[in-house]
C-alpha positions as CSV (number, residue, x, y, z in Angstrom):
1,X,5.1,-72.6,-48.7
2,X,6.0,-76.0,-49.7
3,X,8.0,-76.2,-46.3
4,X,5.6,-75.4,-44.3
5,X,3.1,-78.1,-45.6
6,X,5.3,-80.5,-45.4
7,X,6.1,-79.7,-41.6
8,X,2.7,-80.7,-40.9
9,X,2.3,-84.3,-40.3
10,X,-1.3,-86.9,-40.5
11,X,-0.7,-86.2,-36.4
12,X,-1.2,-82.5,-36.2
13,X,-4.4,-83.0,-38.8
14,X,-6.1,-85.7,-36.6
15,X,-5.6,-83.5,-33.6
16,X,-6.9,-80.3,-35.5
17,X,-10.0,-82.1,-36.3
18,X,-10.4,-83.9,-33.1
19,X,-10.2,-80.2,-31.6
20,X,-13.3,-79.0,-34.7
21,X,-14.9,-82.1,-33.4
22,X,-15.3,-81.3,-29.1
23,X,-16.2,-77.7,-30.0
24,X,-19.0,-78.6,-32.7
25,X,-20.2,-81.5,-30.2
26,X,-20.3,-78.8,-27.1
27,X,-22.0,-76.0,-29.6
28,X,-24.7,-78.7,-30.3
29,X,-25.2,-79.2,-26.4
30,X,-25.7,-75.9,-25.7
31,X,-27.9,-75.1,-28.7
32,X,-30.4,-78.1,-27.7
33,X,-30.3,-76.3,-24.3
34,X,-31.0,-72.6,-25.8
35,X,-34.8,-71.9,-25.7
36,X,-35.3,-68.1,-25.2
37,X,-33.7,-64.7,-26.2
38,X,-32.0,-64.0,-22.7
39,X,-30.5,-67.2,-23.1
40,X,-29.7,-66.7,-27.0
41,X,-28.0,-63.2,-26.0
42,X,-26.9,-63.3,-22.3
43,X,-26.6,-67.1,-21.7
44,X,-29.6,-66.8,-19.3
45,X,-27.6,-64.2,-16.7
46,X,-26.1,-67.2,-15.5
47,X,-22.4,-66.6,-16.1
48,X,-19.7,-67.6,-13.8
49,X,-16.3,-65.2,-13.6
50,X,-14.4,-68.0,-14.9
51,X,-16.3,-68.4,-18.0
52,X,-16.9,-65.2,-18.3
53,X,-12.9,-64.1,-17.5
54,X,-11.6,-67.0,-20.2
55,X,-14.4,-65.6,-23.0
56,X,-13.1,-62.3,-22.6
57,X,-9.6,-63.4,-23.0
58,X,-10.3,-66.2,-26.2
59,X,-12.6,-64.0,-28.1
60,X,-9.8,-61.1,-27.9
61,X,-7.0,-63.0,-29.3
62,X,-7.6,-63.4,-32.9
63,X,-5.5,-65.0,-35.8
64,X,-4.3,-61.7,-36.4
65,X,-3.4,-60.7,-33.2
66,X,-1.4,-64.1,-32.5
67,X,0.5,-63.4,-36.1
68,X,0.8,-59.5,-36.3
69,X,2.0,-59.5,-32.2
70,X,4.6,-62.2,-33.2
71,X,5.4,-60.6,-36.3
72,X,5.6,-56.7,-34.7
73,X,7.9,-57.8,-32.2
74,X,10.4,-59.5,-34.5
75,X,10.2,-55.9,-36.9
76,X,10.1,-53.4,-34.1
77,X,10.3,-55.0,-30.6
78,X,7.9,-55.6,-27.9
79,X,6.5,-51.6,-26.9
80,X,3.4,-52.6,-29.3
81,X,3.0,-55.7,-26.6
82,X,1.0,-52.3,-24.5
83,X,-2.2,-53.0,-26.6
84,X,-2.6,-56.7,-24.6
85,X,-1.2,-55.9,-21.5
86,X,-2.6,-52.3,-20.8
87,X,-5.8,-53.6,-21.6
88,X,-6.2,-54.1,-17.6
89,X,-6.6,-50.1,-17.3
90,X,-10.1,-50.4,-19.4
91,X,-11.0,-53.4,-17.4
92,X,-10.3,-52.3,-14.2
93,X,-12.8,-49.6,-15.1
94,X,-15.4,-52.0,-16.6
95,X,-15.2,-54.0,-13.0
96,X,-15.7,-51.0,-10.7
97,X,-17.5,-48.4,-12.8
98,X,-19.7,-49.9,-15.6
99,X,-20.1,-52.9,-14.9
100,X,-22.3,-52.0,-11.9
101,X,-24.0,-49.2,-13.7
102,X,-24.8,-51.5,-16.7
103,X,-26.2,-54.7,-14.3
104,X,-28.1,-52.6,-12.0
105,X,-29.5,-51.1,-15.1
106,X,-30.3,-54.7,-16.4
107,X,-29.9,-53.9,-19.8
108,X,-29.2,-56.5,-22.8
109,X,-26.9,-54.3,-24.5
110,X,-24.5,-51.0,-24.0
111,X,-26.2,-48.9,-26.2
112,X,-29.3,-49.8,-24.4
113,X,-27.6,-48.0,-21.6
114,X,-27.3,-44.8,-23.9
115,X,-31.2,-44.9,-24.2
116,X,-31.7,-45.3,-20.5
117,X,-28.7,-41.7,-19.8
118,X,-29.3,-40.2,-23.1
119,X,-32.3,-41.0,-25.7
120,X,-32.9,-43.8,-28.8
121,X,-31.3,-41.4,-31.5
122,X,-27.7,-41.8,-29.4
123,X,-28.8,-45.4,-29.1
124,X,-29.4,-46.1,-32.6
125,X,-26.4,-44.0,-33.7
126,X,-23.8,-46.0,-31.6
127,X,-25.4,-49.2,-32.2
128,X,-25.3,-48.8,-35.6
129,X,-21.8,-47.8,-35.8
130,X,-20.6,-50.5,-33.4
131,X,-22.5,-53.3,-35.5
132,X,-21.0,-52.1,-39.2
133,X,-17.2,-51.8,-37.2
134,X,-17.9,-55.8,-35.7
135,X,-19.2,-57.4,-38.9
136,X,-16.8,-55.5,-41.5
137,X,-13.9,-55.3,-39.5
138,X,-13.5,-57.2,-36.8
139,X,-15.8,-60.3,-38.4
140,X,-14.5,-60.4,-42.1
141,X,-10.7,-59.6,-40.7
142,X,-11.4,-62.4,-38.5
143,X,-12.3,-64.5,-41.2
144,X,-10.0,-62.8,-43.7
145,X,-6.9,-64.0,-41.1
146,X,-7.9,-67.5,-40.9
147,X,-8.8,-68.4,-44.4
148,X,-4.6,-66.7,-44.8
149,X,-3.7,-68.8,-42.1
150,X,-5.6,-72.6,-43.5
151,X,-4.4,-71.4,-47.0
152,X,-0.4,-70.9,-46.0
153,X,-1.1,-74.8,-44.5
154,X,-2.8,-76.3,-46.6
155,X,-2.2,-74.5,-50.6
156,X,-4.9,-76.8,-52.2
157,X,-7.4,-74.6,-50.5
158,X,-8.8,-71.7,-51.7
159,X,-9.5,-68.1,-50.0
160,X,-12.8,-68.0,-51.0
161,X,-13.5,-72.1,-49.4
162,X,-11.4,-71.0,-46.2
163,X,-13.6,-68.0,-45.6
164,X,-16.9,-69.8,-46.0
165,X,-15.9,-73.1,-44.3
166,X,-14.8,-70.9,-41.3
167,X,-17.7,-68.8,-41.5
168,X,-20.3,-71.7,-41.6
169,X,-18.4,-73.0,-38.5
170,X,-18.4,-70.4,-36.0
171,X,-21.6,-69.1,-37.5
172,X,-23.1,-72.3,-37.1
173,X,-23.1,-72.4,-33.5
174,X,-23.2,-69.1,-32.5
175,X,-26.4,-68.6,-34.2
176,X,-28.0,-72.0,-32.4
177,X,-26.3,-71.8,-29.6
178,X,-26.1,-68.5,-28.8
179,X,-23.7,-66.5,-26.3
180,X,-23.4,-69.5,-23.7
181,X,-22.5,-71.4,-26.5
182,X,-19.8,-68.8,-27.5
183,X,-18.7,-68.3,-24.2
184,X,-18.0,-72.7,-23.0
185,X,-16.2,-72.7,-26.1
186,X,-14.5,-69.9,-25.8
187,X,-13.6,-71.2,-22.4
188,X,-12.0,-74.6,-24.1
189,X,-10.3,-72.1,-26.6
190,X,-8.7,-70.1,-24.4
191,X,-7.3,-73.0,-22.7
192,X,-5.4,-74.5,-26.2
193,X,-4.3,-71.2,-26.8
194,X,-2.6,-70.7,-23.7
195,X,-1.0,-73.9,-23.7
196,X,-0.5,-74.0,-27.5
197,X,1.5,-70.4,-27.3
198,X,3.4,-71.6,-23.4
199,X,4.6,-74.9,-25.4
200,X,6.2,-72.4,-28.4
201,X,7.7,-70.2,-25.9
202,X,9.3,-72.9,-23.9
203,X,11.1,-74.6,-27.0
204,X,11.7,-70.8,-28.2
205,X,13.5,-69.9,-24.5
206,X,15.4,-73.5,-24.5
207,X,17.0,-72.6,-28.1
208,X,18.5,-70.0,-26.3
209,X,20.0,-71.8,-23.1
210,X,16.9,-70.1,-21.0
211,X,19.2,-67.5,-20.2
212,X,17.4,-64.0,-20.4
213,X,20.7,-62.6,-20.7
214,X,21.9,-64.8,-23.7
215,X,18.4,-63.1,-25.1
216,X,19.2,-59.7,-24.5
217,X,22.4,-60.0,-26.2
218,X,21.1,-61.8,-29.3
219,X,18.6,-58.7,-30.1
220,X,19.2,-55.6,-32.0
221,X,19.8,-52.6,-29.3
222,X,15.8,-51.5,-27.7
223,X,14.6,-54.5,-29.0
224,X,13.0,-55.4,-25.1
225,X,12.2,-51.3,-24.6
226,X,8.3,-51.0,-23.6
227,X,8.9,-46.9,-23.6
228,X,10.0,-45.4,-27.0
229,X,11.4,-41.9,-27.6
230,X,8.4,-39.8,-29.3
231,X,10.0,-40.2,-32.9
232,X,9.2,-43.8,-33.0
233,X,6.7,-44.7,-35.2
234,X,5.3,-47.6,-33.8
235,X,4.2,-46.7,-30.3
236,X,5.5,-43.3,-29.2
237,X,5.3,-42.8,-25.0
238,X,3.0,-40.3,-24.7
239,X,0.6,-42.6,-27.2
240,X,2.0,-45.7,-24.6
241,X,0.6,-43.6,-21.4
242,X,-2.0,-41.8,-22.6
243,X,-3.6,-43.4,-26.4
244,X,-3.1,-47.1,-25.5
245,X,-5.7,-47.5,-22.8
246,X,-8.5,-45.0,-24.5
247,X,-8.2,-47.1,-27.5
248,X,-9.2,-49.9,-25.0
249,X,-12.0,-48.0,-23.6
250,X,-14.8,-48.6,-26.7
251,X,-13.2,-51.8,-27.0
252,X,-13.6,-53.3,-23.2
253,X,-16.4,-51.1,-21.9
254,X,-18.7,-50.0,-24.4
255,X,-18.3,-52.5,-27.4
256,X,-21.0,-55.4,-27.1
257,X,-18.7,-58.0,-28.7
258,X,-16.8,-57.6,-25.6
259,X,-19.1,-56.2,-23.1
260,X,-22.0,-59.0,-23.6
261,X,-20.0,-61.5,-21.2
262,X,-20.2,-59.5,-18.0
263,X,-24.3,-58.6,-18.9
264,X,-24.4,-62.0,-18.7
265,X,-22.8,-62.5,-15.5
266,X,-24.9,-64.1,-12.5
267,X,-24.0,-61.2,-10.2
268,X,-22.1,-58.1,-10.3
269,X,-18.9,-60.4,-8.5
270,X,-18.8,-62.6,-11.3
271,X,-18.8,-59.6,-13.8
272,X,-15.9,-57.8,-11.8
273,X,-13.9,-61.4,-10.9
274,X,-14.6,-61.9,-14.9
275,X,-13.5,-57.9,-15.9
276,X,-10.4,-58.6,-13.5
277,X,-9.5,-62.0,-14.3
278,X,-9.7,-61.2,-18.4
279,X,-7.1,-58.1,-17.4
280,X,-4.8,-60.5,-15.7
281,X,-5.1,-63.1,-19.0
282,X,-4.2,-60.1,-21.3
283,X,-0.5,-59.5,-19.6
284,X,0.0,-63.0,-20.7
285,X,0.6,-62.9,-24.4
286,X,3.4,-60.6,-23.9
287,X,5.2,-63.6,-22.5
288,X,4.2,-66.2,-24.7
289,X,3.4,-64.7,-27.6
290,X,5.6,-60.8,-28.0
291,X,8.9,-62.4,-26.9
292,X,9.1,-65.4,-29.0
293,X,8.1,-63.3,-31.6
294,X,11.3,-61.3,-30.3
295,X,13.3,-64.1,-29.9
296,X,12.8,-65.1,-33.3
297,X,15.5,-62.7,-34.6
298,X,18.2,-64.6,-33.8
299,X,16.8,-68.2,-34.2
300,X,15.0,-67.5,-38.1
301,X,16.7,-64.3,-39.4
302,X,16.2,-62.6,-42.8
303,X,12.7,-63.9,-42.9
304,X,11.3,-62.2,-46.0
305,X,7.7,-61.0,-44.4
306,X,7.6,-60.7,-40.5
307,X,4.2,-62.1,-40.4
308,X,5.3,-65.3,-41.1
309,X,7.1,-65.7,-38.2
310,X,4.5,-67.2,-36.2
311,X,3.8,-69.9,-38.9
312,X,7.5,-70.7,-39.2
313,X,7.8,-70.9,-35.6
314,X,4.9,-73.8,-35.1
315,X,6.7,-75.6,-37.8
316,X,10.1,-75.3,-37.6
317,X,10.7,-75.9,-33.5
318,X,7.7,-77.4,-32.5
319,X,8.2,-81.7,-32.3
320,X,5.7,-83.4,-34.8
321,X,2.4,-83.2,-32.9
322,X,2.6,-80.5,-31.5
323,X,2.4,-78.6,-34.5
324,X,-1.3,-79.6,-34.8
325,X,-2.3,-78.7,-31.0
326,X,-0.8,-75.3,-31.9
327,X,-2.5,-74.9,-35.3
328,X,-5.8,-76.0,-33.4
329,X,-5.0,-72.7,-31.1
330,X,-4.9,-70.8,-34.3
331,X,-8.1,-72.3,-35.3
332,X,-9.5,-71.5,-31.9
333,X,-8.5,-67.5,-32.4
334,X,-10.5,-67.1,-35.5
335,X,-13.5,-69.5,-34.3
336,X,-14.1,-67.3,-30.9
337,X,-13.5,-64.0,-32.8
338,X,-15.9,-64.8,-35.1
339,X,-18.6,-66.4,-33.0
340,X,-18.3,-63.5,-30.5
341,X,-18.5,-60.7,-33.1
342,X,-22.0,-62.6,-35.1
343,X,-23.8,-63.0,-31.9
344,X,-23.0,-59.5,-30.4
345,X,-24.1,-57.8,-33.4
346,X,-27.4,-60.0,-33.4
347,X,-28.1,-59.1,-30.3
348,X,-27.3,-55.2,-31.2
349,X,-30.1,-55.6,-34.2
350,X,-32.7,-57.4,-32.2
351,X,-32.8,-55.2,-28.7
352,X,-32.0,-51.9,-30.2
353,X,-33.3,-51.9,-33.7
354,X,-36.4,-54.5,-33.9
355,X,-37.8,-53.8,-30.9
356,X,-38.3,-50.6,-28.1
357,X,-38.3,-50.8,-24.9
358,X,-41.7,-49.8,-24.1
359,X,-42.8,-52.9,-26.4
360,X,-43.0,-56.5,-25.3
361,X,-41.7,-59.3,-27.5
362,X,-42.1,-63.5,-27.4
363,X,-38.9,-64.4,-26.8
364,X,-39.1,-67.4,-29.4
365,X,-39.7,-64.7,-31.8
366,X,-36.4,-63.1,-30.2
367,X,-34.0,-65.8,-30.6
368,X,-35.5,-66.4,-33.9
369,X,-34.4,-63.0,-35.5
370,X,-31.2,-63.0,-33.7
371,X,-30.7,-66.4,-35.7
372,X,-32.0,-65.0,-38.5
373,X,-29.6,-61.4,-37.4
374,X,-26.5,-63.7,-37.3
375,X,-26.8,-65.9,-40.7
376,X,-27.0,-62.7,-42.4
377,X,-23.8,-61.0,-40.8
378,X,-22.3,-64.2,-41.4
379,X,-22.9,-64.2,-45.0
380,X,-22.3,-60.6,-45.6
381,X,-18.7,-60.9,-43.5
382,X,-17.7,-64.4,-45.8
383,X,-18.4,-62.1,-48.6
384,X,-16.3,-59.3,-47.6
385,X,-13.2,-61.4,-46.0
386,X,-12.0,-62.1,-49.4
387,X,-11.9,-58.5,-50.9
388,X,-9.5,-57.5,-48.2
389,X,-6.8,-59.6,-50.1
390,X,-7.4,-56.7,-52.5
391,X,-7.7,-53.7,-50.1
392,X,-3.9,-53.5,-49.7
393,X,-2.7,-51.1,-47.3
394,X,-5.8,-49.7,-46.8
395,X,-6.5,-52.3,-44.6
396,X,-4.0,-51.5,-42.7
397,X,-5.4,-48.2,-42.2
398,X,-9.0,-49.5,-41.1
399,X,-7.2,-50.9,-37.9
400,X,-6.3,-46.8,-37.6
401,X,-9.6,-46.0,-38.0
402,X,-11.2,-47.1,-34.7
403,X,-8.9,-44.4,-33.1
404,X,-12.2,-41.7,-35.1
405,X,-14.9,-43.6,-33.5
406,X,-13.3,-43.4,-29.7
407,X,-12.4,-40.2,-28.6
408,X,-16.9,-39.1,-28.3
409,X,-17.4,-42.3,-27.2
410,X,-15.1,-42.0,-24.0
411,X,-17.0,-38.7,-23.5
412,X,-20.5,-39.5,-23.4
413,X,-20.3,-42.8,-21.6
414,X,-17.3,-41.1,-19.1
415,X,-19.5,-37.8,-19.0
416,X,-22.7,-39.6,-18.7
417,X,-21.8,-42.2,-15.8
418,X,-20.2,-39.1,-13.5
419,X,-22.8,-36.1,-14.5
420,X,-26.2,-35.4,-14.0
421,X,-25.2,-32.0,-16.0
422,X,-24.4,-33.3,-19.4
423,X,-27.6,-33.5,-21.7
424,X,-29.0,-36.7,-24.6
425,X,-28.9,-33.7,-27.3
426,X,-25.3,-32.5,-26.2
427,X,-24.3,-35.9,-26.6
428,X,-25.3,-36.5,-30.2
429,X,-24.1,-33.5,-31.1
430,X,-20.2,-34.4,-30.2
431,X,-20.4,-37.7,-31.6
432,X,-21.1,-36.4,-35.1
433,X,-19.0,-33.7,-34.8
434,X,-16.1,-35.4,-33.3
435,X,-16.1,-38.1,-35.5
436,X,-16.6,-35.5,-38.6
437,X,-13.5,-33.9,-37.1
438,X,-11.5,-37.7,-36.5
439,X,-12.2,-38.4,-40.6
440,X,-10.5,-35.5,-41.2
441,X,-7.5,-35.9,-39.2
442,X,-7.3,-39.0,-40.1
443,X,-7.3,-38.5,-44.1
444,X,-4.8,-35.5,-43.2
445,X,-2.2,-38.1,-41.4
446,X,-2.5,-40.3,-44.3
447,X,-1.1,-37.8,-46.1
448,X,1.5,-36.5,-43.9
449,X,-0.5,-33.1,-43.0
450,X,-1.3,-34.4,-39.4
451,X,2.0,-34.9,-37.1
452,X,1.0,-36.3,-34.6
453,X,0.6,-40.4,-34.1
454,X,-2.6,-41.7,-33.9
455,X,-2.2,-43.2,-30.3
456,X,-1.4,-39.2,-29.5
457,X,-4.6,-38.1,-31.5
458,X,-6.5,-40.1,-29.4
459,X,-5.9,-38.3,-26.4
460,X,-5.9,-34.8,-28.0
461,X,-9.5,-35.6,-29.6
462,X,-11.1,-37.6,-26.5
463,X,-10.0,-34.0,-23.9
464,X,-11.6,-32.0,-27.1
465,X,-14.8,-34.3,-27.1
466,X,-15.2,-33.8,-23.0
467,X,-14.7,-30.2,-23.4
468,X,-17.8,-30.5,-26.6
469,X,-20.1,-32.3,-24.6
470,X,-19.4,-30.5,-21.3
471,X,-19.9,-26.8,-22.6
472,X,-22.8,-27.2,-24.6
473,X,-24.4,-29.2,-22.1
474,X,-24.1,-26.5,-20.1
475,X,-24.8,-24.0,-22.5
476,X,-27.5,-23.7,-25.5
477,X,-28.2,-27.5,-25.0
478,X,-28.6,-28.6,-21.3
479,X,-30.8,-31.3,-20.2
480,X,-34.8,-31.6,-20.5
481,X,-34.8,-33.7,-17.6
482,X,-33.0,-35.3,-14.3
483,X,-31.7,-38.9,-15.2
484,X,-32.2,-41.7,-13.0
485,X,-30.6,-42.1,-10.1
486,X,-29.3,-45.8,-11.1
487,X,-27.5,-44.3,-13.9
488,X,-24.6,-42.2,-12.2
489,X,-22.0,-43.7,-10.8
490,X,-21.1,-43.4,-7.0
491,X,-18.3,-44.4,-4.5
492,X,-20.5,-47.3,-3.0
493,X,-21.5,-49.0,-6.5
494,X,-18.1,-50.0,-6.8
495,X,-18.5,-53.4,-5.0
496,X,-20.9,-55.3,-3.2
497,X,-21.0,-55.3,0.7
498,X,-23.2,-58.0,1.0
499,X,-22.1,-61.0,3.7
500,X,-19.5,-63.4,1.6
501,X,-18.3,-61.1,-1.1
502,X,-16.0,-59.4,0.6
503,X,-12.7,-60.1,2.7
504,X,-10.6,-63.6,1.8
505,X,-9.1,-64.3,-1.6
506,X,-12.4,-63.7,-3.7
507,X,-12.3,-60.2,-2.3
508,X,-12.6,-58.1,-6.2
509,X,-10.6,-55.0,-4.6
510,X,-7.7,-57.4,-3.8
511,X,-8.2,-58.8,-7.4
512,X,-7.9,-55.0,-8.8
513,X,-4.6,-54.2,-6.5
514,X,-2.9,-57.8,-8.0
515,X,-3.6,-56.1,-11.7
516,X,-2.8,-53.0,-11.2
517,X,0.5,-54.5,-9.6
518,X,1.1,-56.9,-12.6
519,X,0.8,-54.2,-15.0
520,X,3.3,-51.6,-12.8
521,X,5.5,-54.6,-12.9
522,X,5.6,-55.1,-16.5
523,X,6.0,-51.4,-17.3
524,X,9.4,-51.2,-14.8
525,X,10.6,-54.6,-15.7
526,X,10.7,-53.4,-19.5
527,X,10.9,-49.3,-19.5
């Protein structure tokens, strides 16, 4: 510990806070500029693929991914690397499926989509679910992660101070600001990280002669293997085929944290240039991020924990200076998870539980209550970061526990979007039993009962769920009523034909081949 605070030098703290500085001055811009709801929530619809592909990207790639991606890979190897890279499968489908379902649609948030296929009882149901998983999880881990992360740097500060300061931040601006706020400095965050991460792995790759075969040498045997034999208990390959990308699909298509970018896009090209672009950003970290992590066996062995390989990295071979542009890019994972994760669930409580949609509503009074909605996630998330010190491996297990919530989820939105046949009570229906039936596998591969891996349970549950919500659609519970035509999905939604959007560079099809070409790559390059 004492090492590692005296690595960092009066240069790397004046370019942290010069960093605090440019993203607290561009939340303060934005915020002055925020007047109503739709601009609280969806930046006005006036979202450019860029910002929108960047966002997607920086408000991914928390503090714990950065460490337990670098730290995995030095353990185990680089197969976990899937859950970035694969991310593209999900994505692909947001950009040619969803994405135009949910914009012509013109809803403010994915459950609000349920209402529209299904009824308000699914809606409540999910949005509910989806707003305790943001704020407990993926908010106070958020928070948890960086107030670990400013502690290890700097010992004289507490948990408890790290968490709120943190909190108060990101909260801050998110709640004044709103999601073009989140999104132009998620935009700038994206960009340190990148650069941050490229620097590491540069120094990382010159340690070792830049020779990929002077790196292949220096790791233990399947080190560099993406597909693992179905004994291995990190990522087995029928969970790397068939678990990794379903995981993704709550996560990238129906979980507003993620999914509020492309509602806010300024046309369905942006949202599908945005989708596309944020799946060609998540193949990156594998490269700048997994394999240093990698590398790091033979340039800082016998490390006692493996998550403090990241940490030790920044301060061992990074050049005075450096260290601080890096620890900024930490900085910037935990500020855009936790920014992204307050305003989405705001905007959860506000469109889907304060008001109906048959009901009109000022939007002042909108963007007040989302305010109002995002202090109070805030607080309650500061207040539960700190108690996962004392959690212990059940933490650990909570990351697990999003594979319960997925499997139904998959099926209704999959279902809905492709079938006029399944039915709104049907639906709610297989989420409560499937997710009844995920608690208990889950508590029975705790205790060893349940053989299978949870990336393999996925699969196995989300088939079951179709099969649910299929048959007793179709059964004792089919439809009261013919959805709207706007709501199933067809061949011609997939992209727009309009003069200028297709054809040339900008062309989303071609943008969808170059992904789906990246990822093949990846797979062969490292099977």
């Amino acid at each position: 510990m004492d090492s590692i605070q005296s690595a960092i030098t009066g240069l790397d703290i004046a370019v942290i806070f010069v960093y605090l500085a440019v993203v607290l001055a561009i939340g303060v811009w934005v915020s002055m500029r925020t007047k109503t709801g739709e601009d609280l929530f969806l930046g006005g619809r006036s979202l450019t693929w860029g910002a929108i592909g960047f966002s997607l990207f920086a408000s991914n790639i928390s503090t714990t991914t950065i460490i337990g991606l670098t730290g995995s890979a030095y353990a185990t190897g680089i197969a976990t690397s899937a859950f970035e890279w694969m991310s593209g499968v999900p994505l692909l489908l947001l950009a040619f499926v969803f994405a135009p379902l949910y914009l012509r649609a013109k809803v403010t948030t994915t459950p609000e989509w349920l209402d529209r296929r299904y009824s308000r009882g699914v809606r409540l149901y999910f949005s509910g679910l989806t707003i305790f998983f943001t704020v407990v999880v993926e908010t106070a881990g958020g928070l948890y992660a960086g107030g670990v992360v400013m502690t290890t740097f700097f010992p004289d500060l507490s948990l408890w101070v790290s968490c709120i300061a943190v909190g108060l931040f990101a909260g801050g601006y998110a709640a004044t600001g709103g999601l073009k706020a989140v999104v132009y400095t998620d935009v700038l965050q994206a960009i340190v990280l990148l650069v941050g991460c490229s620097i590491v792995t540069y120094l990382m790759f010159q340690s070792l002669d830049f020779s990929w075969a002077t790196v292949r040498e220096a790791l233990p045997t399947g080190h560099l293997d993406m597909v693992k034999p179905t004994s291995d208990e990190s990522l087995p390959w029928p969970g790397l085929f068939f678990g990794v990308w379903m995981l993704g699909f709550w996560y990238w298509i129906t979980n507003q944290y993620v999914v509020q970018r492309v509602l806010g896009a300024r046309s369905l090209q942006d949202a599908q240039r945005g989708a596309i672009l944020g799946g060609l950003l998540k193949c990156v970290p594998l490269f700048i991020m997994v394999l240093p992590g990698a590398m790091a066996v033979s340039l800082l062995p016998d490390l006692p924990e493996k998550d403090m390989v990241f940490p030790v990295m920044i301060t061992q071979i990074l050049p005075a200076g450096l260290t601080g542009l890096v620890l900024a890019g930490l900085v910037a994972a935990i500020m855009s998870t936790v920014d992204s994760t307050l305003n989405s669930s705001s905007t959860l409580v506000v469109h889907d539980f304060i008001t109906r949609p048959e009901d009109d509503i000022d939007p002042r009074a909108a963007r007040k209550y989302g305010s109002i909605s995002t202090i109070v996630f805030m607080l309650i998330a500061v207040l539960v970061a700190p108690l996962i010190q004392f959690a212990g491996g059940i933490w650990d297990y909570l990351q697990q526990a999003f594979s319960i919530i997925v499997p139904p989820i998959v099926a209704i939105y999959s279902l809905g979007a492709l079938s006029r046949r399944v039915s709104d009570r049907a639906a709610l229906v297989t989420l409560l039993s499937m997710h009844g039936l995920g608690v208990v596998l889950f508590g029975l591969g705790q205790i060893g009962v349940w053989p299978l891996h949870f990336t393999v349970t996925v699969p196995v549950m989300t088939v079951l769920s179709c099969v649910v919500h299929y048959g007793l659609s179709v059964t004792v519970l089919p439809p009261q009523s013919a959805p709207d035509d706007m709501l199933i999905w067809r061949p011609h939604m997939a992209y727009s034909t309009a003069e200028g959007t297709t054809g040339g560079l900008l062309d989303v099809r071609l943008w969808g081949l170059v992904l789906t070409a990246v990822m093949a790559g990846i797979l062969i390059a490292f099977w």
